[in-house]
C-alpha positions as semicolon CSV with decimal commas, in nm:
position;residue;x (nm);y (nm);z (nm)
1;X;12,176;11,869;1,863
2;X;12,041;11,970;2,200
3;X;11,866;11,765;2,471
4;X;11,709;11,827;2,802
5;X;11,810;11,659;3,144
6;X;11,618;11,699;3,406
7;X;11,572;11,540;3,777
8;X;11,227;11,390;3,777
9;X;11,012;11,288;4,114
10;X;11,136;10,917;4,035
11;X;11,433;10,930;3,784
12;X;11,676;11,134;3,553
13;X;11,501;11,288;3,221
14;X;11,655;11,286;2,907
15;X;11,432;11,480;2,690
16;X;11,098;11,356;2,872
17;X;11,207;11,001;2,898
18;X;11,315;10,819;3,225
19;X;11,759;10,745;3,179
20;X;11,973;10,581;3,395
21;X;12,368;10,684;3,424
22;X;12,565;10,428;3,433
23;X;12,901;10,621;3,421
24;X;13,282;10,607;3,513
25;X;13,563;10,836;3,683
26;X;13,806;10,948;3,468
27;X;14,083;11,254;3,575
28;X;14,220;11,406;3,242
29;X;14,518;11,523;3,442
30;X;14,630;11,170;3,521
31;X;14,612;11,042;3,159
32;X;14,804;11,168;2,840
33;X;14,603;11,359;2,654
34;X;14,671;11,180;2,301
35;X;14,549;10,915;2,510
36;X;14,190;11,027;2,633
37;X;14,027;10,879;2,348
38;X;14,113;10,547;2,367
39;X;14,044;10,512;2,697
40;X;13,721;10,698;2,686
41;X;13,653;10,470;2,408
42;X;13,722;10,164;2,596
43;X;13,500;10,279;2,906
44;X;13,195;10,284;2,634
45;X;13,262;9,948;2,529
46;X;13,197;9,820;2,911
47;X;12,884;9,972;2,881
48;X;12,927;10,306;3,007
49;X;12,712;10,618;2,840
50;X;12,891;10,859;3,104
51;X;13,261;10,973;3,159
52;X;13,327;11,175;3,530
53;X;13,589;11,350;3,590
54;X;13,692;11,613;3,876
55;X;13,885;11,889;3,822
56;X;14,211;12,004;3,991
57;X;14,195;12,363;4,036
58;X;14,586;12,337;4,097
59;X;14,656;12,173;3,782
60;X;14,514;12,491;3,664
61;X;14,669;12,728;3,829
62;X;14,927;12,605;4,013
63;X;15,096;12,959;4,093
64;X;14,812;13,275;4,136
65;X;14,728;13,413;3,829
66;X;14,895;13,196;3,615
67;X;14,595;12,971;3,478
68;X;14,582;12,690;3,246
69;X;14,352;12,538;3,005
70;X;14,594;12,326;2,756
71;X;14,732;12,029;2,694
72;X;14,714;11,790;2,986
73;X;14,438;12,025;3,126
74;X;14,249;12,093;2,870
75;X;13,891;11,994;3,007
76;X;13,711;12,145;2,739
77;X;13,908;11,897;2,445
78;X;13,870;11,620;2,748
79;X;13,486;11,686;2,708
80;X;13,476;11,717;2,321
81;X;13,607;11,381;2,323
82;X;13,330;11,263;2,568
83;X;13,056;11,436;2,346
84;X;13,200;11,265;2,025
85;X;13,223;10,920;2,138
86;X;12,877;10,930;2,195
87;X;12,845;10,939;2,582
88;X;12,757;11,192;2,815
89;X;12,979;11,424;3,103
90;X;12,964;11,438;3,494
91;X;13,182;11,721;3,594
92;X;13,295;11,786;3,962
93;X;13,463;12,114;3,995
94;X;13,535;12,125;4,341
95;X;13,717;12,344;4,463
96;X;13,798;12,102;4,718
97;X;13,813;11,766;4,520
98;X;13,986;11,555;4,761
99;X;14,080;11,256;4,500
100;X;14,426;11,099;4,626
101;X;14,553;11,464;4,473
102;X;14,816;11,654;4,614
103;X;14,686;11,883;4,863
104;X;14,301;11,754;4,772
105;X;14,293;11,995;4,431
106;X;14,368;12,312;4,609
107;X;14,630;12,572;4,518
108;X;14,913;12,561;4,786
109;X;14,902;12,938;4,693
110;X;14,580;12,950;4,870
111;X;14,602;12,737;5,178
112;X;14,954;12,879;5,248
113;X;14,725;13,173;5,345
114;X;14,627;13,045;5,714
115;X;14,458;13,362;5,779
116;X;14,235;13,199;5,562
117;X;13,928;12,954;5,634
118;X;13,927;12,656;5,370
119;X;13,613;12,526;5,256
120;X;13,376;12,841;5,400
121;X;13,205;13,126;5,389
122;X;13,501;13,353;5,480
123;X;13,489;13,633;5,186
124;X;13,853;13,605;5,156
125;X;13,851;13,238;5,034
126;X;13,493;13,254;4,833
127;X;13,671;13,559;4,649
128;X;13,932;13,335;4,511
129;X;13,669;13,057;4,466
130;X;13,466;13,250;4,230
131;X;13,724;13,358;4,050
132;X;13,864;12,984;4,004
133;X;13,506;12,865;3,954
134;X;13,368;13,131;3,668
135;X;13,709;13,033;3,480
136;X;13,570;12,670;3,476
137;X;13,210;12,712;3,426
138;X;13,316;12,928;3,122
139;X;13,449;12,605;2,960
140;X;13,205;12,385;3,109
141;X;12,879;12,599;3,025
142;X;12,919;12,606;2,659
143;X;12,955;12,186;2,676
144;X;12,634;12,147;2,836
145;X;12,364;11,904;2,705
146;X;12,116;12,208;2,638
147;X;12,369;12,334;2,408
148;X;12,460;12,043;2,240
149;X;12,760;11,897;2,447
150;X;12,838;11,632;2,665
151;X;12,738;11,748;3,029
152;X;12,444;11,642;3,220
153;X;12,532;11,711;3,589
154;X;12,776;11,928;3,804
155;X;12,867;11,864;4,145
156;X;12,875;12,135;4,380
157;X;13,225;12,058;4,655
158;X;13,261;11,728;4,743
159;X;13,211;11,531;5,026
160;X;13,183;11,851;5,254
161;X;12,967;11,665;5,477
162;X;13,237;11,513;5,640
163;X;13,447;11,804;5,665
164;X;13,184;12,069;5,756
165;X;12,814;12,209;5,790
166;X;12,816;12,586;5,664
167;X;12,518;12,653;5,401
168;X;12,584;12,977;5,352
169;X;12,947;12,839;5,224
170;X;12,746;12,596;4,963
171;X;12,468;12,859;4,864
172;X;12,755;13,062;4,751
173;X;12,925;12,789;4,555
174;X;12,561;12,756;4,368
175;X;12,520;13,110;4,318
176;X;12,862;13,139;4,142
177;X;12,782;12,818;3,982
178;X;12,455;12,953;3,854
179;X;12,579;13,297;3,763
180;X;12,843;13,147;3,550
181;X;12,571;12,981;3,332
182;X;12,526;12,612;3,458
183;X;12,161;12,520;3,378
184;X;12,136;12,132;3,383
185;X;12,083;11,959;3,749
186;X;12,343;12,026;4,038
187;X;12,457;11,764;4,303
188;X;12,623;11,700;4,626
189;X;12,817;11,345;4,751
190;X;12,871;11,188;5,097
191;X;12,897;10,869;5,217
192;X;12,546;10,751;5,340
193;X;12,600;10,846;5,675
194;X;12,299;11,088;5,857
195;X;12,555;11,312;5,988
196;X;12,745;11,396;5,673
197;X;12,398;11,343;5,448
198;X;12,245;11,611;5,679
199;X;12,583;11,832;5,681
200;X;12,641;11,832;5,328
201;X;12,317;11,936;5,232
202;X;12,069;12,210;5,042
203;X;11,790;12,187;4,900
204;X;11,916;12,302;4,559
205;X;12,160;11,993;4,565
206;X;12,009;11,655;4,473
207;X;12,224;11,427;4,735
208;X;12,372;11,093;4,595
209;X;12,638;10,867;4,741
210;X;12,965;10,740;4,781
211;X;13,050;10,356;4,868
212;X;13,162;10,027;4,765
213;X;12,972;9,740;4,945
214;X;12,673;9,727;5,127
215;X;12,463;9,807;4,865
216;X;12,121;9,782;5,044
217;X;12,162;9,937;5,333
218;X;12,368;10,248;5,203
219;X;12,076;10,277;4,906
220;X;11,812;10,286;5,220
221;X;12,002;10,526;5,414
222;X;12,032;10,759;5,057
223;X;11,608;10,746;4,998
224;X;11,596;10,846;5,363
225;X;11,794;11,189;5,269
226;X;11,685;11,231;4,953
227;X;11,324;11,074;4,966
228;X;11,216;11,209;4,551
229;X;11,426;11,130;4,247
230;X;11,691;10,850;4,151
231;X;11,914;10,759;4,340
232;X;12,290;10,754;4,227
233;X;12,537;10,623;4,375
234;X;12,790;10,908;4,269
235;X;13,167;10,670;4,356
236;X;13,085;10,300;4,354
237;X;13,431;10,187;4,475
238;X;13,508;9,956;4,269
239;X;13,934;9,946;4,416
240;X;14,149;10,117;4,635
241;X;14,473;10,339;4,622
242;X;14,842;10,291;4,745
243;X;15,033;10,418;4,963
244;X;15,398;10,370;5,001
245;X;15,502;10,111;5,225
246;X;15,178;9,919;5,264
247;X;15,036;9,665;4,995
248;X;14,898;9,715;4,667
249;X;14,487;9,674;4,710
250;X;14,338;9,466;4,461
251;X;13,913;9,380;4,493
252;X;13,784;9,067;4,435
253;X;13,617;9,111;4,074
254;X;13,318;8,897;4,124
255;X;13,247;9,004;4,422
256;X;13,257;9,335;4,309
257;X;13,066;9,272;4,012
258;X;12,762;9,121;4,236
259;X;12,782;9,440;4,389
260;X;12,712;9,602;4,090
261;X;12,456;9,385;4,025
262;X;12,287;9,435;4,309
263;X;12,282;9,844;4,248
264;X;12,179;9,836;3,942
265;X;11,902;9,611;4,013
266;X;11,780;9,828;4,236
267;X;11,733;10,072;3,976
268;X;12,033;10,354;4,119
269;X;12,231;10,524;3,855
270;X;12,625;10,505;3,907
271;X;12,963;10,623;3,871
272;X;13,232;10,349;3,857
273;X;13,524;10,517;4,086
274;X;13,756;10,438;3,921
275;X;13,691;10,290;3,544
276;X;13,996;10,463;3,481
277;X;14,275;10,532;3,748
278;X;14,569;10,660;3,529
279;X;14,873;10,810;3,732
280;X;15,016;11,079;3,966
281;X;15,240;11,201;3,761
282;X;15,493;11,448;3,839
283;X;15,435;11,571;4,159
284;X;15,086;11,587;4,182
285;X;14,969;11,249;4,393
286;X;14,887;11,343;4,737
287;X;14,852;11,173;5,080
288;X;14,623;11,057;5,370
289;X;14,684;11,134;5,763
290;X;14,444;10,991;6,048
291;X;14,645;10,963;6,301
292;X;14,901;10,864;6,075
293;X;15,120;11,043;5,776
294;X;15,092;10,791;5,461
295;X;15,176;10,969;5,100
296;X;15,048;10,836;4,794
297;X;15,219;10,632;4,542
298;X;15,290;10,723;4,178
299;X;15,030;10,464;3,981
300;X;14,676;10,549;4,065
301;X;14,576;10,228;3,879
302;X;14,280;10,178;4,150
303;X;14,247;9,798;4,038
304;X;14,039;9,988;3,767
305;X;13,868;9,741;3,487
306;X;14,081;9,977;3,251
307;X;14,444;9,987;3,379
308;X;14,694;10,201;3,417
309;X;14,804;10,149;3,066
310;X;14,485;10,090;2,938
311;X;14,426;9,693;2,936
312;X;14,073;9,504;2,991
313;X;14,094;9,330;3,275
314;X;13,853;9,044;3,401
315;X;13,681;9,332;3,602
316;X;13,631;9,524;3,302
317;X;13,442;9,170;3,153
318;X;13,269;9,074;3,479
319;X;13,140;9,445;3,451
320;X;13,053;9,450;3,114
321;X;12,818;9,159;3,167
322;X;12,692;9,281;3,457
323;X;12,551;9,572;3,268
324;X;12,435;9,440;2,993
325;X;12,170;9,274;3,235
326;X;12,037;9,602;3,239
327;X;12,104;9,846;2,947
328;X;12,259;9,804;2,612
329;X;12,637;9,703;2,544
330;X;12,808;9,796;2,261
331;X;13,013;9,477;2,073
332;X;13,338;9,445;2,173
333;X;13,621;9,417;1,953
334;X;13,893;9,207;1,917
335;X;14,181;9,294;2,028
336;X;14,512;9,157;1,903
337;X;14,752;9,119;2,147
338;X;15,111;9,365;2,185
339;X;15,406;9,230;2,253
340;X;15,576;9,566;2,460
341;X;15,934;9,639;2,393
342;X;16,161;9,544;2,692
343;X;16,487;9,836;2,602
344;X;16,757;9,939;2,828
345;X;16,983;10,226;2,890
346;X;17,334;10,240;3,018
347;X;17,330;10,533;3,245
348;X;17,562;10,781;3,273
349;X;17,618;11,016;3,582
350;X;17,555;11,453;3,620
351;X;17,745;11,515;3,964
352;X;17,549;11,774;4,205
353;X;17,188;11,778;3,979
354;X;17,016;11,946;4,249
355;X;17,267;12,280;4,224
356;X;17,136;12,322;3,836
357;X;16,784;12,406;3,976
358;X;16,877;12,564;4,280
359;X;16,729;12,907;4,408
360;X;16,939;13,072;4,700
361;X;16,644;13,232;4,947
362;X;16,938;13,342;5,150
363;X;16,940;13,366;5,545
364;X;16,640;13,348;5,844
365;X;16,687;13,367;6,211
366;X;16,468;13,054;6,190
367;X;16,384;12,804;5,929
368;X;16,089;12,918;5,713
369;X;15,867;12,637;5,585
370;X;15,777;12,539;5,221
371;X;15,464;12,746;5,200
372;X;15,656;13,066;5,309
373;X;15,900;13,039;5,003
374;X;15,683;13,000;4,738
375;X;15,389;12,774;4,540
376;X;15,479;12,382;4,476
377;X;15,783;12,388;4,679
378;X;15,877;12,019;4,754
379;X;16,258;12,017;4,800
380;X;16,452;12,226;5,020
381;X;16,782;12,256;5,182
382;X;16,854;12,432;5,555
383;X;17,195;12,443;5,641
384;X;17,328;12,646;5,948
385;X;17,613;12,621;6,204
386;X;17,600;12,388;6,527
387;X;17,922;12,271;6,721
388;X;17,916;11,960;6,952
389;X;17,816;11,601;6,869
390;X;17,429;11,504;6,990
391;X;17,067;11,402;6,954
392;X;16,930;11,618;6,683
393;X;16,544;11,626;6,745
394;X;16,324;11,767;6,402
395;X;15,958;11,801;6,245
396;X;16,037;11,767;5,884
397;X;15,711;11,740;5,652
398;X;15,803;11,482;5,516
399;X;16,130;11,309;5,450
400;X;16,524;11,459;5,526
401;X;16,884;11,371;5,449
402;X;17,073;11,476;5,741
403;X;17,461;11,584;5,651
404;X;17,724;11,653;5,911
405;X;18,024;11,848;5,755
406;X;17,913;11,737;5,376
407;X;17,903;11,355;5,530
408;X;17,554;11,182;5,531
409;X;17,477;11,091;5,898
410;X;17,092;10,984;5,890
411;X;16,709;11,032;5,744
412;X;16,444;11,170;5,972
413;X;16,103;11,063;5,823
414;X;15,769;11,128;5,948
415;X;15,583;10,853;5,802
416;X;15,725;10,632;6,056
417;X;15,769;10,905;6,328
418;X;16,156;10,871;6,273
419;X;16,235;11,255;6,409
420;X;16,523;11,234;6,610
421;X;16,866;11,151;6,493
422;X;17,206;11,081;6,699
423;X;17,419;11,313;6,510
424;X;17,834;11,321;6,542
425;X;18,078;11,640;6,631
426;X;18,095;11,846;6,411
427;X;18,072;12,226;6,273
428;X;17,808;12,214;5,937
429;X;17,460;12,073;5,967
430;X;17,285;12,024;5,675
431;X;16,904;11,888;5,639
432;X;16,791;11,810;5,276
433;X;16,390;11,816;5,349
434;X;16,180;11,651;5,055
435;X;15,741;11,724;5,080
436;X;15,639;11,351;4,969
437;X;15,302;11,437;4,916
438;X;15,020;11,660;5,081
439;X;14,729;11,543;5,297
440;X;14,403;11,558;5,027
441;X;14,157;11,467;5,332
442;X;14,032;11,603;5,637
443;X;14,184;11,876;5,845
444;X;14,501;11,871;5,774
445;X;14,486;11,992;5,397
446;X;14,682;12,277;5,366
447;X;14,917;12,204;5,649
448;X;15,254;12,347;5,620
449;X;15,588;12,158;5,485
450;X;15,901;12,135;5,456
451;X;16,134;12,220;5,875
452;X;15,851;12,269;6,102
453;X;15,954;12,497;6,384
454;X;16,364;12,519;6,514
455;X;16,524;12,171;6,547
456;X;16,711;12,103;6,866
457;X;17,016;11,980;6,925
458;X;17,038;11,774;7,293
459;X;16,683;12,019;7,399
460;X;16,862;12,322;7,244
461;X;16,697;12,538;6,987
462;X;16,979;12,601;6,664
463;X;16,856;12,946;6,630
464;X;17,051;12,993;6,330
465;X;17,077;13,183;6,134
466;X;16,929;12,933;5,853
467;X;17,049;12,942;5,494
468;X;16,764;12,828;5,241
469;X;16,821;12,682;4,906
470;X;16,499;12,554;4,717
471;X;16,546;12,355;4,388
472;X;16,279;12,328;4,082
473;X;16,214;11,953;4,150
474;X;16,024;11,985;3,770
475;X;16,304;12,129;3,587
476;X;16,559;11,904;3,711
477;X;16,477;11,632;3,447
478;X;16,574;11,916;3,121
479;X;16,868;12,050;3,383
480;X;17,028;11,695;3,364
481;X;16,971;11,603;3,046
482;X;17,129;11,936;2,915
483;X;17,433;11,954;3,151
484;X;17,708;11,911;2,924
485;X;17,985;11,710;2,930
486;X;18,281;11,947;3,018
487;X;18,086;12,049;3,305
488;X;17,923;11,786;3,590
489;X;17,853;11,447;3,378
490;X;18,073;11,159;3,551
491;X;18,235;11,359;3,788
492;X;18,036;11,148;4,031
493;X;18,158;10,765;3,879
494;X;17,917;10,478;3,899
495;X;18,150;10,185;4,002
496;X;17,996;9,857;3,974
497;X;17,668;9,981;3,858
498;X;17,610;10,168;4,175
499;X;17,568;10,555;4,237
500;X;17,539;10,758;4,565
501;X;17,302;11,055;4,535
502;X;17,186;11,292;4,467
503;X;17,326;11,240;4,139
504;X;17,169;11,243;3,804
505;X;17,222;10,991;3,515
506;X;17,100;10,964;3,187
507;X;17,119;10,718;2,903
508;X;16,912;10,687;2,592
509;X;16,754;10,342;2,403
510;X;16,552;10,306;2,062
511;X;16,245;10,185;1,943
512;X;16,110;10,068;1,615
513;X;15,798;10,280;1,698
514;X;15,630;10,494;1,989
515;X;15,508;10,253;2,264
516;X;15,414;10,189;2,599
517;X;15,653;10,111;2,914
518;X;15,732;10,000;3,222
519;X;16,034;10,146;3,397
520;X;16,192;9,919;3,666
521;X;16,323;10,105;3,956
522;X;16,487;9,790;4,118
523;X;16,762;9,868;4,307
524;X;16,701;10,200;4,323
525;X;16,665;10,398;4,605
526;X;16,439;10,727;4,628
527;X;16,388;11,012;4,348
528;X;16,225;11,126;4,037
529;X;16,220;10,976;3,649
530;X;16,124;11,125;3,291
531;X;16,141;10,981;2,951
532;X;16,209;11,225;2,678
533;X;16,166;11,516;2,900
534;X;15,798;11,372;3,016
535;X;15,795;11,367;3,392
536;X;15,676;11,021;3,535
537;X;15,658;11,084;3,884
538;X;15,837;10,937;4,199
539;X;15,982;10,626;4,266
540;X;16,100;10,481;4,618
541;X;16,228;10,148;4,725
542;X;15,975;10,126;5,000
543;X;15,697;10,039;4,748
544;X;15,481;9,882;4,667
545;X;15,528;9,985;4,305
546;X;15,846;9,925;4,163
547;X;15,794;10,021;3,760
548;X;15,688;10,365;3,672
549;X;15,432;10,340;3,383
550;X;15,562;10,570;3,043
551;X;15,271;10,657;2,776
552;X;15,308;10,534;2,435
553;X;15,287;10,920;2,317
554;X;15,564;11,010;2,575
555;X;15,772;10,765;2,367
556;X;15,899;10,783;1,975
557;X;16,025;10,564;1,670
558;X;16,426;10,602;1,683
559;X;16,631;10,753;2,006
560;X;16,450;10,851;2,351
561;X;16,665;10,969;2,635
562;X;16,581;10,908;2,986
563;X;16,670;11,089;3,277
564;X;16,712;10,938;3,671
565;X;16,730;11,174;3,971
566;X;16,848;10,903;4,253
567;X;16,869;11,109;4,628
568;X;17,013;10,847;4,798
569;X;17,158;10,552;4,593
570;X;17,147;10,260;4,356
571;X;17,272;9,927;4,277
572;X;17,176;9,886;3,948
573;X;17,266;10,207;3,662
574;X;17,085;10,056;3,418
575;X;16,773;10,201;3,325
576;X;16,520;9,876;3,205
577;X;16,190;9,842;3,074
578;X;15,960;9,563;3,159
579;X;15,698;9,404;2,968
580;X;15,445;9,404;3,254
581;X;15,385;9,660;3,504
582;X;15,469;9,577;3,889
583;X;15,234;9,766;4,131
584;X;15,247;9,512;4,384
585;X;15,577;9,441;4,475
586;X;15,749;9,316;4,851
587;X;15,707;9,598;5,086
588;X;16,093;9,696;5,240
């Protein structure tokens, strides 16, 4: 069945009739797919008739040419979902999608290119734009409300007021957008501030709005800009992310509910960012720098009503009552609780993990950065001669493990501007340089990684030569769990329950049935964690997050095996599983 949306002079049209969105962000990358449902599900029992979601143009196609449309990334089953639970689709394509993403949604293929002006008219990057954006509007045009799916809107960029001003940059992106077959209404977002409003602007675009609080004032400032049609506030902030090493950010949720209140009285449509946070996983959660370099946690739970793992939370019912003051809401079932399995794995060690995934780039007069070896880079190692003891001075993007003769001497770390290191005599220097995360705001997307420029030793350059290892950070979890016995496992011993990395360990534990988790990384130090080959993302002993959340489909009935990558050390070789997540744990 087919419908017609329209923007009218005071409101949205659905076939004629005046309709208000009352929606909610969802990222299909950063839940499992057997899990979209459910959760989709759950957002239209709050009350929701609209799912949002962005998409991740390097989720696609992470390395040139090699694109994507399955499994975690299928967007097109993501919106078949949407259409058959009844609701309808807001899809932002970007290409810049900013989103607490690594590297704000763009390739690292492209903005390795610094010939290359991001986010502009240069012909260079609107020829790869095109090509990105006329593989997505091919799944999102057939999905469109005028052809019986699920999408009513598509937002052109996203938030460029802040970043720039060049219309001839967004015409393009509507041309494309229009070429590839888009028909229903197109939109823009900034924050309700003249100078972006005005930046971000065309007068194909109907302009909505992103905040949290404030609700008059930023709903004034939006009519002022955009003085016919609804007004929508496009992310109504309804939490906050983490970064590592500050506090978890939890909202007030009747405070935030009278916010709510007080938007949807005034008759705006919305988009709850987020209803639905999910989770970074793998690699992919990105990082913030004004002034200051802060990466990203792993959990991207938001202090969503839905959680991480998918429970109601009193937001979720403060919210839901909230909007049934103005529109429908479906009953709610009841739910019976779960009590989640609490397992544990005795873990045994894989000596020298980071050698199974290693690629030898050989030798360079001077230390090449991440972006110069290759796409998704995130862990290399530059070793080269220097005699005499000293203070070694570095710009490592973003974290190092400094060895002196194959002995550990020090970290250099650039989120607390940690770049200079008193280093002993010796012959061998060795820097092990992790990327924790790239910048998804602002300038500084795209900014290079990994040794920045030749280190010094006492104000001498090490000229080298440089010899560059890089290691498949994504592989290591199958290269670890398939080392075999008469090769690496426990030639590194874990005495006491401690380990020194890098090292890997692995261990297995049962269930009676498939089922969520919570991994506690207590006592551990810094490094990566999958179950059953599933890739859960980071953990670090800074926090605030100390348990890695596992999907129920990641999990089965009988034996699951799960697989540690420490890089520095632990305590504790047990791998446990809590009942309860813990997102907002002491700071160290």
């Amino acid at each position: 069945m087919t419908s017609r949306f329209v923007i009218g002079e005071t409101d949205f049209l659905l076939d004629g009739a005046p309709h208000r969105i009352i929606s909610g962000a969802m990222h299909y990358p950063r839940v499992h797919p057997d899990l979209w449902r459910d959760r989709i599900r759950k957002a239209r029992l709050m009350g929701l008739n609209t799912i949002e979601t962005y998409v991740a143009w390097n989720a696609h196609e992470p390395v040139k040419g090699q694109w994507r449309q399955d499994g975690d990334v299928d967007l097109g089953r993501f919106l078949d979902i949407v259409a058959e639970e009844g609701m309808h689709a807001i899809v932002r394509p970007g290409p810049y999608v900013c989103a607490e993403w690594h590297n704000g949604g763009l390739p690292t293929w492209l903005t390795a290119d610094k010939s290359m002006k991001l986010r502009s008219s240069d012909p260079a990057y609107l020829a790869e734009v095109t090509s990105y954006l006329e593989k997505v509007n091919a799944i999102i045009a057939p999905r469109q409300i005028d052809r019986g799916g699920s999408v009513i809107l598509v937002q052109i960029e996203n938030e460029y007021g802040a970043y720039g001003a060049d219309k001839d940059y967004l015409e393009a992106l509507i041309r494309v957008t229009r070429d590839g077959g888009i028909t229903v209404p197109l939109t823009q977002v900034d924050q309700p501030i003249p100078h972006m409003l005005e930046n971000g602007s065309h007068p194909e675009l109907h302009k909505t709005g992103s905040f949290g609080g404030r609700i008059d004032e930023r709903l004034a400032t939006l009519r002022e800009y955009q003085p016919t049609g609804p007004l929508m506030c496009m992310e109504f902030w309804c939490g906050w992310f983490d970064h590592w090493g500050e506090k978890h950010h939890t909202t007030a949720f009747a405070d935030s509910a009278a916010d709510l209140d007080r938007l949807l009285a005034a008759g705006a449509s919305v988009n709850i960012y987020m209803v639905h946070g999910g989770t970074n996983f793998g690699l992919t959660a990105g990082a913030n720098d004004s002034g200051r370099y802060l990466p990203m946690v792993t959990s991207y739970d938001y202090d969503s009503p839905i959680t991480e793992s998918g429970d109601l939370t009193e937001k979720f019912h403060a919210y839901r009552e909230v909007i049934a003051k103005h529109a429908p809401v479906p009953d709610l079932p009841v739910a019976e609780p779960v009590a989640a399995p609490t397992p544990r794995a005795e873990l045994e060690a894989v000596a020298a993990p980071l050698d199974l995934v290693a690629t030898d780039r050989g030798a360079f007069a001077t230390p090449p950065t991440m972006d110069e070896l290759g796409s998704d880079v995130v862990l290399a190692e530059y070793t080269t001669d220097a005699a005499g003891a000293g203070v070694l001075e570095a710009e490592v993007r973003d974290y190092a493990w400094v060895e002196r003769d194959g002995t550990a001497v020090g970290r250099l770390q650039r989120t607390i501007g940690e770049l200079s290191l008193a280093i002993p005599a010796g012959q061998q220097l060795r820097l092990l340089v992790e990327e924790t995360g790239r910048v998804n705001y602002d300038q500084k997307i795209g900014e290079a990684k990994g040794l920045i420029g030749v280190p010094l030793l006492d104000g001498t350059a090490l000229e080298g030569p440089w010899h560059v290892r890089t290691f498949d950070v994504a592989a290591l979890g199958a290269a670890v769990s398939d080392a075999t016995v008469s090769g690496a496992v426990a030639a590194t011993p874990i005495a006491n329950g401690r380990a020194t990395g890098p090292v890997g360990l692995r261990g297995s534990f049962d269930l009676d049935e498939p089922a969520d988790l919570f991994l506690d990384t207590a006592g551990w130090g810094k490094g990566y964690a999958w179950v059953n080959g599933f890739f859960l993302g980071r953990y670090w002993r800074r926090g605030p997050q100390r348990t890695l959340y596992v999907p129920g489909p990641a999990t089965r009935a009988g034996r699951n095996d799960v697989v540690i990558v420490e890089l520095e050390a632990m305590t504790d070789a047990t791998a446990r599983f809590l009942a309860r997540p813990d997102l907002g744990h002491e700071v160290e």
